[in-house]
C-alpha positions as CSV (number, residue, x, y, z in Angstrom):
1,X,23.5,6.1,9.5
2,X,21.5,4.4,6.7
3,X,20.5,6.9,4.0
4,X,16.8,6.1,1.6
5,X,17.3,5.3,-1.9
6,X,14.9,7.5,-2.8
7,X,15.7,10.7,-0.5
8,X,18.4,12.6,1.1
9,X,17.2,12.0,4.5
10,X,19.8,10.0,7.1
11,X,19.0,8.2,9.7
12,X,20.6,6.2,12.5
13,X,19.8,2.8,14.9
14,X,17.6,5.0,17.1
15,X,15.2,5.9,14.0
16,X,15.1,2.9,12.3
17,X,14.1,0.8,15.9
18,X,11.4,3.0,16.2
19,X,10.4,2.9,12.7
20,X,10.4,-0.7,13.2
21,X,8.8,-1.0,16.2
22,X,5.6,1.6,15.3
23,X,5.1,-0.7,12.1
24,X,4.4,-3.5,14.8
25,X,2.4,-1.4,17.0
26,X,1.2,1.7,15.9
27,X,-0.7,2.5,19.4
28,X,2.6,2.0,21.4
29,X,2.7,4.5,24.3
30,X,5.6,7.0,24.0
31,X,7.3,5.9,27.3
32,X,7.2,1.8,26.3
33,X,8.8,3.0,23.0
34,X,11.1,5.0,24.7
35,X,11.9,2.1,26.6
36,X,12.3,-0.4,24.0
37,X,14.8,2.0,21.9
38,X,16.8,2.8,24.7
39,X,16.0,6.3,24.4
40,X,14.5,8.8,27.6
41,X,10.8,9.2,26.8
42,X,11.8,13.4,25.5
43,X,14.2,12.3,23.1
44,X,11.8,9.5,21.5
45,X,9.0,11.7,21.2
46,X,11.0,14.1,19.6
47,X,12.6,11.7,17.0
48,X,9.4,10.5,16.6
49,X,7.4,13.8,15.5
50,X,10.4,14.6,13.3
51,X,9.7,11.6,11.9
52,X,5.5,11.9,11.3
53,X,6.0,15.8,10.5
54,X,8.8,15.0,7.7
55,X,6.2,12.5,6.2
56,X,8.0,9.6,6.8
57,X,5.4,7.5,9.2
58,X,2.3,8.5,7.1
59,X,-0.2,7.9,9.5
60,X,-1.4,5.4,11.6
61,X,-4.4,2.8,11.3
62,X,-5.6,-0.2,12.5
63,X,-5.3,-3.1,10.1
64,X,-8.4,-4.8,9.6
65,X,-8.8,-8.8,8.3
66,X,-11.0,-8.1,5.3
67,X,-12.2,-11.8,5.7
68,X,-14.3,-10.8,9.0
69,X,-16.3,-8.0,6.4
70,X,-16.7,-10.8,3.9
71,X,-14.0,-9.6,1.3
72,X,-12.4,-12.9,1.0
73,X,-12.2,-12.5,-3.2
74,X,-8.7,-11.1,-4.4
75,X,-8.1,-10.9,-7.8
76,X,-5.0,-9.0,-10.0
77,X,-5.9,-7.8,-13.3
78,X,-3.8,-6.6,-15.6
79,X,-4.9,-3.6,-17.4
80,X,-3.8,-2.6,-21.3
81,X,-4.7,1.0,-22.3
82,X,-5.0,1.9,-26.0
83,X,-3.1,5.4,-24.8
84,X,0.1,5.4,-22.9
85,X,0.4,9.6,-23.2
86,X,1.3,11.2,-20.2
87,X,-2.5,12.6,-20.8
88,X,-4.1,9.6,-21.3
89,X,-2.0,8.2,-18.3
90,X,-3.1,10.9,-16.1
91,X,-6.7,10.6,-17.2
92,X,-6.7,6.8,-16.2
93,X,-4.9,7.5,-12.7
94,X,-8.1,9.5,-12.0
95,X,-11.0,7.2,-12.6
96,X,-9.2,4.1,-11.2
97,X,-9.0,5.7,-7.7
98,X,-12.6,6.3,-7.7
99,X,-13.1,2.2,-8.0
100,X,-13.1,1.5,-3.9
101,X,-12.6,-2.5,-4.6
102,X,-9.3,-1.7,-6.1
103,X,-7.1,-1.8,-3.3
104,X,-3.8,-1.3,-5.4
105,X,-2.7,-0.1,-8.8
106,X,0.8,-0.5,-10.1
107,X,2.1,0.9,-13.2
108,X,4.3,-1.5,-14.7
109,X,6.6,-2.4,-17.2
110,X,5.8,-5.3,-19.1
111,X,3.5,-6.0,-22.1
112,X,0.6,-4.7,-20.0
113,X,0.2,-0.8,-18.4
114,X,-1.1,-1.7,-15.0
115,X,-1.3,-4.3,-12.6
116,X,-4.6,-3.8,-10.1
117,X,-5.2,-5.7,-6.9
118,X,-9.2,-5.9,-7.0
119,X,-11.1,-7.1,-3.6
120,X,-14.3,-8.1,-3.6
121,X,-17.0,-10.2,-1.5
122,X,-16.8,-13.1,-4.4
123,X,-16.3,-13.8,-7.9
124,X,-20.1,-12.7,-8.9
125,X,-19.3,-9.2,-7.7
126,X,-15.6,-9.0,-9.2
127,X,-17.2,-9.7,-12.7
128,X,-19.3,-7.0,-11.9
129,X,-16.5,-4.6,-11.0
130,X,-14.6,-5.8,-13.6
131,X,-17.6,-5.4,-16.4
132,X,-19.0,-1.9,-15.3
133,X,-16.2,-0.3,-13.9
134,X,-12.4,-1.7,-14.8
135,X,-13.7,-2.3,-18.6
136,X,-15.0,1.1,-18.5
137,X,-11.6,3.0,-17.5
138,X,-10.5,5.9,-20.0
139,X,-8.1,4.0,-22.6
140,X,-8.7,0.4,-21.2
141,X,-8.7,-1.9,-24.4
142,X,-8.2,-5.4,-22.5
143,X,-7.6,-7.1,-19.0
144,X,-6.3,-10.3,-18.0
145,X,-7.3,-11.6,-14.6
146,X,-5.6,-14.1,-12.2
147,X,-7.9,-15.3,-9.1
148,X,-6.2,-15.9,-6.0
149,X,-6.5,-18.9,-4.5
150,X,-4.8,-18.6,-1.6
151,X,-2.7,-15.6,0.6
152,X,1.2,-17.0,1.5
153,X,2.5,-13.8,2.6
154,X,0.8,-10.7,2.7
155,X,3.3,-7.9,2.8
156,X,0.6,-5.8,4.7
157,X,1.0,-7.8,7.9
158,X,5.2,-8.0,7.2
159,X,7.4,-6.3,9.8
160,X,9.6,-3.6,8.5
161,X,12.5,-4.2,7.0
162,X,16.3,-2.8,6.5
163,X,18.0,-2.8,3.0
């Protein structure tokens, strides 16, 4: 059995090849991932509702290419706060889920507070996300911006993976 880092929970081959194989395919029937894990179709669906009612698969969704919609800007910004109290903190976690072309936002360790991964149709509307609503965050003194230019990997389309 392989044990999480971060939890107590256990759990062996048969949990982590259907973990692996609903992070492919999320719409799987029950009896082709019974199949697949070398489990009878009752014993899979039971491993894997233990497994969505324990919280460990999340959900389920259908990943969508944001360059079909016209998103094709991505942009990190690193954000500095004037206040790093666990108030001020707090107060900033807030407003910056309320900003729907921030995708991601990372606290981090560094000589900045947070690192945010900002989507947008095109660099016009980024500086006007970045103008009327990162700049205006509770505590945000400065930001420092890096443009992608181009997507290598993206870990949102990466398999799952052990260790």
């Amino acid at each position: 059995m392989t044990e999480l880092s971060d939890s107590s929970r256990q759990f062996d081959a048969f949990d982590l090849k259907i973990l692996a194989i609903v992070a492919q395919d999320g719409r799987i029937a029950v009896t082709d991932l019974a199949q697949r894990v070398g489990l009878s179709r009752t014993p899979c669906q039971q491993r894997l509702h233990r497994l969505i009612a324990s919280g460990v698969i999340q959900g389920f969704r259908a990943v969508i290419d944001p360059r079909a919609l016209g998103m094709d800007h991505v942009a990190y910004t690193e954000v500095k706060l004037s206040d790093t109290r666990e108030a001020a903190l707090q107060e900033f976690n807030r407003a910056v889920r309320g900003i729907d072309e921030v995708e991601e936002c990372h606290m981090i360790a560094s000589s900045f507070d947070y690192l945010l991964k900002v989507r947008t149709a095109n660099i016009a509307r980024f500086r006007a996300v970045l103008g009327e609503k990162i700049s205006r965050l509770p505590h945000v003194t400065s930001t420092s911006t890096f443009v992608v230019m181009e997507a290598v990997k993206d870990s949102a389309r990466m398999p799952l993976q052990k260790g």
